[in-house]
DRENPA-3360 file (N, C-alpha, C; in nm, 2 decimals, always signed):
BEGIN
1 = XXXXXXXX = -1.56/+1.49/+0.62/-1.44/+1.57/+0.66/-1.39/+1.65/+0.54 ~ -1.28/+1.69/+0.54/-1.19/+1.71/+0.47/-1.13/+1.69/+0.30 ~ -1.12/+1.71/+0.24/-1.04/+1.62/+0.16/-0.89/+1.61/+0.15 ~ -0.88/+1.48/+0.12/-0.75/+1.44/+0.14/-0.70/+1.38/-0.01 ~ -0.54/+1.46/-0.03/-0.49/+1.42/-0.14/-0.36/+1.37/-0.12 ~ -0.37/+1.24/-0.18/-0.22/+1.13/-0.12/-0.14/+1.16/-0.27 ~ -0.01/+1.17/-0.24/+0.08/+1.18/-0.36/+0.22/+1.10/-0.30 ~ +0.24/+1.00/-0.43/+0.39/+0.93/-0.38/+0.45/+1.04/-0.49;
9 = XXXXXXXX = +0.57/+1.05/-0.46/+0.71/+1.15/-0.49/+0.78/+1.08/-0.54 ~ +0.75/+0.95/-0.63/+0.84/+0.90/-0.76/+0.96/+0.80/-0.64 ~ +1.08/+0.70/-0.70/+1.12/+0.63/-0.68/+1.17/+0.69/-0.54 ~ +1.16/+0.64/-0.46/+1.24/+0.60/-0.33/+1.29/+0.75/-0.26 ~ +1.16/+0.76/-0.26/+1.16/+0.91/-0.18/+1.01/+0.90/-0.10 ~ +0.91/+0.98/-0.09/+0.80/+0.99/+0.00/+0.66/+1.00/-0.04 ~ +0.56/+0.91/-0.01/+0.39/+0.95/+0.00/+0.41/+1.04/+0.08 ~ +0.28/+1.18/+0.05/+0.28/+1.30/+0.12/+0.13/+1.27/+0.12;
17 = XXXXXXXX = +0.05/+1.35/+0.18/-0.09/+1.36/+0.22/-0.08/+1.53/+0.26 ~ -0.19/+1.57/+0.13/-0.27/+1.70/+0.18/-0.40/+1.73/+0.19 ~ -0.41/+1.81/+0.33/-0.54/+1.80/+0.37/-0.63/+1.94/+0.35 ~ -0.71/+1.95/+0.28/-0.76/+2.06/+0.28/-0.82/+2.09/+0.44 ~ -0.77/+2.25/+0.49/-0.81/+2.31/+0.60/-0.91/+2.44/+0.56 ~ -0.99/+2.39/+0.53/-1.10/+2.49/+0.53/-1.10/+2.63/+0.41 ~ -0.97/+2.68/+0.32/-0.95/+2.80/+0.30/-0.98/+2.77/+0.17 ~ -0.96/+2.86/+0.07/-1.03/+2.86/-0.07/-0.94/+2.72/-0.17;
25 = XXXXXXXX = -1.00/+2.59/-0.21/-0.95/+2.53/-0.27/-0.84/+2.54/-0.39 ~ -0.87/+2.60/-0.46/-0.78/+2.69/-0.53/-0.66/+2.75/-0.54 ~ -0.64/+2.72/-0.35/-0.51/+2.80/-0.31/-0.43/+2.74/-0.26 ~ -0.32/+2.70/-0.26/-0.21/+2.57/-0.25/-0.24/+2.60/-0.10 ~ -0.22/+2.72/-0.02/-0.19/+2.72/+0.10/-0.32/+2.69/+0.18 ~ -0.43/+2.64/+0.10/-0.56/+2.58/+0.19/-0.53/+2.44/+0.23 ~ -0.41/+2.36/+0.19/-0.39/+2.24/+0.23/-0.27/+2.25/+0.32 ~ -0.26/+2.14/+0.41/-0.21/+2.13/+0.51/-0.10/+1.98/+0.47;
33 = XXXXXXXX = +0.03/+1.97/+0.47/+0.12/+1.87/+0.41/+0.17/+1.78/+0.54 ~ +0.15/+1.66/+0.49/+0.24/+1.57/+0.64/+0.26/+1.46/+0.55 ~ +0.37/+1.40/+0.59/+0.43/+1.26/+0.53/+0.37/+1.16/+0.60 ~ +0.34/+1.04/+0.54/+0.32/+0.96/+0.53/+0.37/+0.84/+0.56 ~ +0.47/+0.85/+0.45/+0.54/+0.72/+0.48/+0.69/+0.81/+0.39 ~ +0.82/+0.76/+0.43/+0.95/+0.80/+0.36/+1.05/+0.73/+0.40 ~ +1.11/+0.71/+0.30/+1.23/+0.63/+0.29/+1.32/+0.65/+0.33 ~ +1.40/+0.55/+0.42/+1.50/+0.61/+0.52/+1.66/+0.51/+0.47;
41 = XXXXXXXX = +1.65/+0.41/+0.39/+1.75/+0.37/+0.34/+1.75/+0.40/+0.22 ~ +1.84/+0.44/+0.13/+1.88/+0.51/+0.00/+1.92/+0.38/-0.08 ~ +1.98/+0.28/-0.03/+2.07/+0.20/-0.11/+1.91/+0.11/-0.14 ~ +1.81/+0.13/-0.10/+1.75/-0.03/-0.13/+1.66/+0.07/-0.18 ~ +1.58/+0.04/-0.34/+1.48/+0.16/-0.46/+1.35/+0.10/-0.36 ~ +1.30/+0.19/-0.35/+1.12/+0.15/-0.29/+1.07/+0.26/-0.41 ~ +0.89/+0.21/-0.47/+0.87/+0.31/-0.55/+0.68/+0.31/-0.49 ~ +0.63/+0.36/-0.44/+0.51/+0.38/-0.35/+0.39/+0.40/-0.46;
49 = XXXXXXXX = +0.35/+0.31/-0.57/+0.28/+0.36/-0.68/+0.21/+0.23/-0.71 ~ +0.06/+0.24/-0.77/-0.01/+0.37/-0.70/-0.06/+0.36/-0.55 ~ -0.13/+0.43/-0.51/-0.19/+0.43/-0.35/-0.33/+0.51/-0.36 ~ -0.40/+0.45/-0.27/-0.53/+0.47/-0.28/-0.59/+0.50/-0.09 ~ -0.64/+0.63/-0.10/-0.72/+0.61/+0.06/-0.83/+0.55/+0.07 ~ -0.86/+0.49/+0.21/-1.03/+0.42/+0.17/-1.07/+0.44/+0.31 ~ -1.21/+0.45/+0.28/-1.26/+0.46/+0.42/-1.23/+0.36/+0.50 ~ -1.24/+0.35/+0.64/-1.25/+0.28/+0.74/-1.25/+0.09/+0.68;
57 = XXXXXXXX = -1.10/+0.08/+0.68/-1.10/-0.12/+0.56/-1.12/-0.15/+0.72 ~ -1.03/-0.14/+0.83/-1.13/-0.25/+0.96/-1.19/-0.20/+1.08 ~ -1.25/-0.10/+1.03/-1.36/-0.05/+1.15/-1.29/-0.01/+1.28 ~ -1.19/+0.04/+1.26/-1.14/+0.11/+1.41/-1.16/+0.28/+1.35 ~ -1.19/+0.31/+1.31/-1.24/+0.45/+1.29/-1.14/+0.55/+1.21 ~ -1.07/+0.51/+1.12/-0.99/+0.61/+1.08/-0.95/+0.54/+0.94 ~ -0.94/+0.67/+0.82/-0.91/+0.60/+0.69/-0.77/+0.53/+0.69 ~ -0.78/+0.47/+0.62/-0.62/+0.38/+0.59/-0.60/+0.41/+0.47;
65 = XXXXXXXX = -0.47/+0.42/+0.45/-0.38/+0.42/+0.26/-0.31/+0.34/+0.24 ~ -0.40/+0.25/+0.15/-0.35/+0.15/+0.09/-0.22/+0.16/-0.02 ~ -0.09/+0.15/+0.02/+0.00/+0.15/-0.10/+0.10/+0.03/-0.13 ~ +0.12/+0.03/-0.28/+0.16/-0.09/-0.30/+0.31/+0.00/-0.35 ~ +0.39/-0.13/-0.33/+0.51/-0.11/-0.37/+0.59/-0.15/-0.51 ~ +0.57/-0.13/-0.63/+0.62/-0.16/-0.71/+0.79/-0.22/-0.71 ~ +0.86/-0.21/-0.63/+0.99/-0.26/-0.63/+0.96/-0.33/-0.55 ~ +0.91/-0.41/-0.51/+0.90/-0.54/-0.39/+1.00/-0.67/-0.42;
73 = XXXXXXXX = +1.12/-0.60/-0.50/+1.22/-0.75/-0.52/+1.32/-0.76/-0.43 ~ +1.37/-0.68/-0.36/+1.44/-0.64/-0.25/+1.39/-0.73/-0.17 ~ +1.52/-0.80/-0.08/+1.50/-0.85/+0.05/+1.43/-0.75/+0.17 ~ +1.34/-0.82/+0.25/+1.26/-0.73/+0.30/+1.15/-0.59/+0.29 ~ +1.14/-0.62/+0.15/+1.05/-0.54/+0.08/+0.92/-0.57/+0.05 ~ +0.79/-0.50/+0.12/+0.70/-0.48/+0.10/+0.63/-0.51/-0.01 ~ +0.52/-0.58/-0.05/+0.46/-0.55/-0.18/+0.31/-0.46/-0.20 ~ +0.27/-0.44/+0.02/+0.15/-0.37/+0.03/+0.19/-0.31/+0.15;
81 = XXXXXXXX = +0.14/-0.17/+0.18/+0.16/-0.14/+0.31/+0.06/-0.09/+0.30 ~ -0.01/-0.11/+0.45/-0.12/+0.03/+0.52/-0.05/+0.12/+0.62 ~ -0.12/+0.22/+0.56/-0.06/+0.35/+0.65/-0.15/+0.40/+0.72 ~ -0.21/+0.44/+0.83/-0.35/+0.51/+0.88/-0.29/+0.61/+0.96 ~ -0.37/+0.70/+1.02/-0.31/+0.85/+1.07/-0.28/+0.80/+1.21 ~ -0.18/+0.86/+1.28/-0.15/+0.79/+1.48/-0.28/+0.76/+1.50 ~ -0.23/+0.63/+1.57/-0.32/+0.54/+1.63/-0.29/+0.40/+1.65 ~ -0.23/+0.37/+1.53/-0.18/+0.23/+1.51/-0.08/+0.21/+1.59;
89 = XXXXXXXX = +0.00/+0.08/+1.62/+0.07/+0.03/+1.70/+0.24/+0.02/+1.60 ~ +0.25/+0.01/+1.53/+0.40/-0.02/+1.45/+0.49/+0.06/+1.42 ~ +0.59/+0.12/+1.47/+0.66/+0.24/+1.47/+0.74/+0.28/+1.33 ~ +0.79/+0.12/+1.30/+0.90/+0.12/+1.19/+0.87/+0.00/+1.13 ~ +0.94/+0.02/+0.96/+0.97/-0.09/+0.88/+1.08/-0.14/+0.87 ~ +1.23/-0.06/+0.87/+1.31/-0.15/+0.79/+1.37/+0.03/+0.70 ~ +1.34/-0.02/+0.57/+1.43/+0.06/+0.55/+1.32/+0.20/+0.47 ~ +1.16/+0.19/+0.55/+1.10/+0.31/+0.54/+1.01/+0.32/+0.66;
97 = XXXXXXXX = +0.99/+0.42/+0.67/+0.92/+0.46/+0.80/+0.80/+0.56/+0.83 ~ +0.71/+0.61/+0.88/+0.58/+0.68/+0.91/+0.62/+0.80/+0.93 ~ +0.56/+0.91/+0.88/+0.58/+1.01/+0.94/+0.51/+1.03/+1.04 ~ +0.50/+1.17/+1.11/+0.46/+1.23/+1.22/+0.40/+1.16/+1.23 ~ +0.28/+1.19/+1.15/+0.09/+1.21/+1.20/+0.02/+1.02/+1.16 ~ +0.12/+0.96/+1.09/+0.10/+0.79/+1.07/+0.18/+0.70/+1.12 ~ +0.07/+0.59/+1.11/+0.14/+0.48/+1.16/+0.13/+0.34/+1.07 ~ +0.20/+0.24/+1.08/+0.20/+0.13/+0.96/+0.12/+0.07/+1.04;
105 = XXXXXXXX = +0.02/+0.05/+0.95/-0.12/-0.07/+1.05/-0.05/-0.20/+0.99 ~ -0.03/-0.20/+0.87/-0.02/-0.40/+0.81/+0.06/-0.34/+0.70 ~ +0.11/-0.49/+0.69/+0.20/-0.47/+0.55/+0.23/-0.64/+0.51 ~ +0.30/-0.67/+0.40/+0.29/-0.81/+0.31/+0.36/-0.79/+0.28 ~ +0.52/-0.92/+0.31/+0.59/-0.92/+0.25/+0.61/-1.05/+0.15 ~ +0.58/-1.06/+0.00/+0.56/-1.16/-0.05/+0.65/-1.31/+0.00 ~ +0.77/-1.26/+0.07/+0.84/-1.43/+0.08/+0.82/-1.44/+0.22 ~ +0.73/-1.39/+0.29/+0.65/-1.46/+0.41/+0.53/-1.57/+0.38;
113 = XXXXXXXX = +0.51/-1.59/+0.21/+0.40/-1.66/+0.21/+0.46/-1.70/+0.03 ~ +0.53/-1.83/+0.08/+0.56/-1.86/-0.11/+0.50/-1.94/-0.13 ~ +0.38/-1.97/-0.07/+0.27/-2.03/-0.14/+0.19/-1.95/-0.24 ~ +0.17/-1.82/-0.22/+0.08/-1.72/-0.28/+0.22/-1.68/-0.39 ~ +0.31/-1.67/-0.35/+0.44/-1.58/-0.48/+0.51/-1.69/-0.48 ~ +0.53/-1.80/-0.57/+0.60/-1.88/-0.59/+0.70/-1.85/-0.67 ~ +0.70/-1.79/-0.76/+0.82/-1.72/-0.87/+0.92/-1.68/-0.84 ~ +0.92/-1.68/-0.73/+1.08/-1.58/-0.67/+1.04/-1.46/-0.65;
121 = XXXXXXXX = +1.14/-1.36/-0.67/+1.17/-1.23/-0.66/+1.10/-1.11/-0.82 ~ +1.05/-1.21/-0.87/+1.01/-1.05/-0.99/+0.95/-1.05/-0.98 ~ +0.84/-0.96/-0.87/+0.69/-0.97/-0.84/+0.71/-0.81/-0.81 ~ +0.60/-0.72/-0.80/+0.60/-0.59/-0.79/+0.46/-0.53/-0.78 ~ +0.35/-0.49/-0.71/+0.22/-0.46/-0.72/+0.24/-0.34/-0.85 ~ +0.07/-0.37/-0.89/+0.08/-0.27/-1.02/-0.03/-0.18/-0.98 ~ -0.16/-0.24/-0.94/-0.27/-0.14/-0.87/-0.34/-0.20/-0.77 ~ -0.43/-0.10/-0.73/-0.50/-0.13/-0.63/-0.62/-0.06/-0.60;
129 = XXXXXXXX = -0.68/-0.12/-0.54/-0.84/-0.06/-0.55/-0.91/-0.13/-0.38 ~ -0.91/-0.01/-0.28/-1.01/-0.08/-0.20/-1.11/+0.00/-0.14 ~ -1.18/-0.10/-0.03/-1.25/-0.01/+0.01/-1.44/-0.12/+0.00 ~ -1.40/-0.19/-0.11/-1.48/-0.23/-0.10/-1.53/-0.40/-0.05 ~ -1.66/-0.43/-0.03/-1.72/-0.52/+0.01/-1.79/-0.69/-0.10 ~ -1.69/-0.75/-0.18/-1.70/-0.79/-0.26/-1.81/-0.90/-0.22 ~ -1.81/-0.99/-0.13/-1.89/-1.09/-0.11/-2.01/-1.07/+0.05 ~ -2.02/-0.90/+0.03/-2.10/-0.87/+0.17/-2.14/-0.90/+0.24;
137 = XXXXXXXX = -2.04/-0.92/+0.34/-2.03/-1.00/+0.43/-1.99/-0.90/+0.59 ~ -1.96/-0.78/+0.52/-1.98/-0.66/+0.60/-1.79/-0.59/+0.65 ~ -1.73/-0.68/+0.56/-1.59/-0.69/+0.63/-1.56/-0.62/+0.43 ~ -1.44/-0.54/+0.49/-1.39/-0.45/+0.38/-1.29/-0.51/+0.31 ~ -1.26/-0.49/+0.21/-1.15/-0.56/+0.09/-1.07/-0.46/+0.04 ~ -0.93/-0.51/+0.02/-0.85/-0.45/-0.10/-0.79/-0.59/-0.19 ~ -0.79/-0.51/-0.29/-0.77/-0.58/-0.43/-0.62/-0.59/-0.48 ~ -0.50/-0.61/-0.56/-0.43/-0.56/-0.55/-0.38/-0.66/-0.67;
145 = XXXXXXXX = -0.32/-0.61/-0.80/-0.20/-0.70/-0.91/-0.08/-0.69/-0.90 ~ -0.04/-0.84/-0.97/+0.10/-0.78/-0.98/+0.17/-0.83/-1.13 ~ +0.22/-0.81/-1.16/+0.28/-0.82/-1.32/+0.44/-0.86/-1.31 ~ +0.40/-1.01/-1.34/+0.56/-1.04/-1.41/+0.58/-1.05/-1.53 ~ +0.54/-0.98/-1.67/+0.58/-0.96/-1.75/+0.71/-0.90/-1.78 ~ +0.76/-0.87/-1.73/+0.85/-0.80/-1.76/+0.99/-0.78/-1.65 ~ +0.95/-0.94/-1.63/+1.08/-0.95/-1.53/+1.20/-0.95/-1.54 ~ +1.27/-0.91/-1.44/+1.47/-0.84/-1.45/+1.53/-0.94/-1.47;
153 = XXXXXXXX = +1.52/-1.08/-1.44/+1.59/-1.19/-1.52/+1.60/-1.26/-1.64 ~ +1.53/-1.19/-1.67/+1.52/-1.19/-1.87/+1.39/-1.19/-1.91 ~ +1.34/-1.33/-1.93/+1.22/-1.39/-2.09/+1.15/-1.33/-1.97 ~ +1.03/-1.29/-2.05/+0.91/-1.27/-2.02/+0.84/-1.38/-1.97 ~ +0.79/-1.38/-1.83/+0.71/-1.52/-1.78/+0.54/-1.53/-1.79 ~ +0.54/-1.38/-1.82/+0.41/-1.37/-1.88/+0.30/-1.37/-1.77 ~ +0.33/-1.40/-1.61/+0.21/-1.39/-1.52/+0.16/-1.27/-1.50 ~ +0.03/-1.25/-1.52/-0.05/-1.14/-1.40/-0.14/-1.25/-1.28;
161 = XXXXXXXX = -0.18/-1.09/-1.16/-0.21/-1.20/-1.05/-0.29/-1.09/-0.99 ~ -0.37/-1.11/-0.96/-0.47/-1.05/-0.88/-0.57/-1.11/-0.77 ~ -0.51/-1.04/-0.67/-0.49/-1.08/-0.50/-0.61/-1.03/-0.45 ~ -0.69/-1.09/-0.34/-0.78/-1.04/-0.30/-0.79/-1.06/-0.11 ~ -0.76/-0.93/-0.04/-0.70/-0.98/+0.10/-0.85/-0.84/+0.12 ~ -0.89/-0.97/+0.31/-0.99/-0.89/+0.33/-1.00/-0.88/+0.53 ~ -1.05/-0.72/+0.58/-1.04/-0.70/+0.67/-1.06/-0.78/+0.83 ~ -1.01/-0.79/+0.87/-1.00/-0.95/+0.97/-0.99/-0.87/+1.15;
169 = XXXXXXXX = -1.01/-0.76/+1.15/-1.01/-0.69/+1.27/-0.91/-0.56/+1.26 ~ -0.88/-0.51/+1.37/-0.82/-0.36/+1.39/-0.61/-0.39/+1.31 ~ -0.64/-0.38/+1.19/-0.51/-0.38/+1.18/-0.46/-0.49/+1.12 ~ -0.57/-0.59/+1.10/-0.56/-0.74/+1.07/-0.60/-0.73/+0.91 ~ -0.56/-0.82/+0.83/-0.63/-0.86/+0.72/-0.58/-1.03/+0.69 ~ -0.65/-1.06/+0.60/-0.68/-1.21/+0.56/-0.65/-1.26/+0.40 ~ -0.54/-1.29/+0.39/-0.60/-1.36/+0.25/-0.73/-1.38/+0.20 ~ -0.75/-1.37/+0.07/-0.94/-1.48/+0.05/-0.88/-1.52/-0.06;
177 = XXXXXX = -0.83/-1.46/-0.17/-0.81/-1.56/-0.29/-0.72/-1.49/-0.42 ~ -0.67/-1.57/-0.49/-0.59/-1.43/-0.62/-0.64/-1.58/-0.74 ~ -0.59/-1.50/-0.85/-0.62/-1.52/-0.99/-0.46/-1.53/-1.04 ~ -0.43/-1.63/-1.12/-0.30/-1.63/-1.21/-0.35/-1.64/-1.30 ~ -0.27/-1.57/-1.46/-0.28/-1.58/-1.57/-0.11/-1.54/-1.65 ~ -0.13/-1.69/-1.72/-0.18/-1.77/-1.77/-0.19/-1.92/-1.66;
% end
């Protein structure tokens, strides 16, 4: 198809997606602009960085955009969302929401599972990478860290963590395993 270029718009404002429509690359007006995902509560910082599209992570036919939320300290805040184009079932998050042409397939809020984020609140995704098939087994993976070095309650606690959640059906994903250090 197409190419598609995702861009987050900096703290607590909007992922945008442009699609090239056919016209000379070169020319801003060959791409075609729709939001994504945008923030609809002001008072709570969401920061959409970075985000990645990947082909088809659970085989219902349409790319998904993987984005992680670097402010995930907020009550009710995200530390991973998928976004895929209409189709999906979830209208709304809370205090950000889909634009037009998307819909929120999945999302992870770290204090639904303090087995995996035991630390509290200074957790925040740093990258992400998916798309791929780590233990080929035919089911798609995203990868994802997070960095508490440099957490808002002071000393440095010095953890990195890298999360490994893998496609479980239309909209579904699964834990499989993360890494702490130290």
């Amino acid at each position: 198809g197409m190419t598609d270029i995702v861009i987050s718009l900096g703290r607590g404002e909007q992922v945008i997606r442009l699609e090239h429509n056919g016209g000379d690359p070169a020319d801003s007006t060959s791409y075609d602009r729709s939001v994504v995902v945008a923030q609809t509560d002001t008072a709570t910082v969401i920061r959409w960085y970075p985000l990645r599209i990947a082909d088809d992570l659970d085989g219902d036919g349409t790319k998904e955009i993987v984005m992680t939320n670097l402010y995930a300290t907020d009550e009710g805040q995200p530390i991973i969302v998928i976004a895929e184009p209409v189709g999906g079932d979830e209208p709304s998050a809370g205090s950000y929401e889909p634009g037009d042409d998307f819909n929120l397939a999945w999302s992870l809020d770290p204090r639904d599972s303090p087995e995996l984020f035991p630390r509290g609140p200074a957790f925040g995704a740093r990258s992400v990478l998916s798309g791929m098939d780590f233990d080929a087994d035919g089911n798609k993976e995203f990868l994802f860290t997070t960095d508490e070095t440099l957490a808002p309650q002071g000393p440095d606690p010095g953890f990195l963590e890298v999360f490994l959640y893998e496609a479980s059906g239309d909209d579904s994903y699964d834990y499989v395993w993360h890494y702490t250090h130290p």
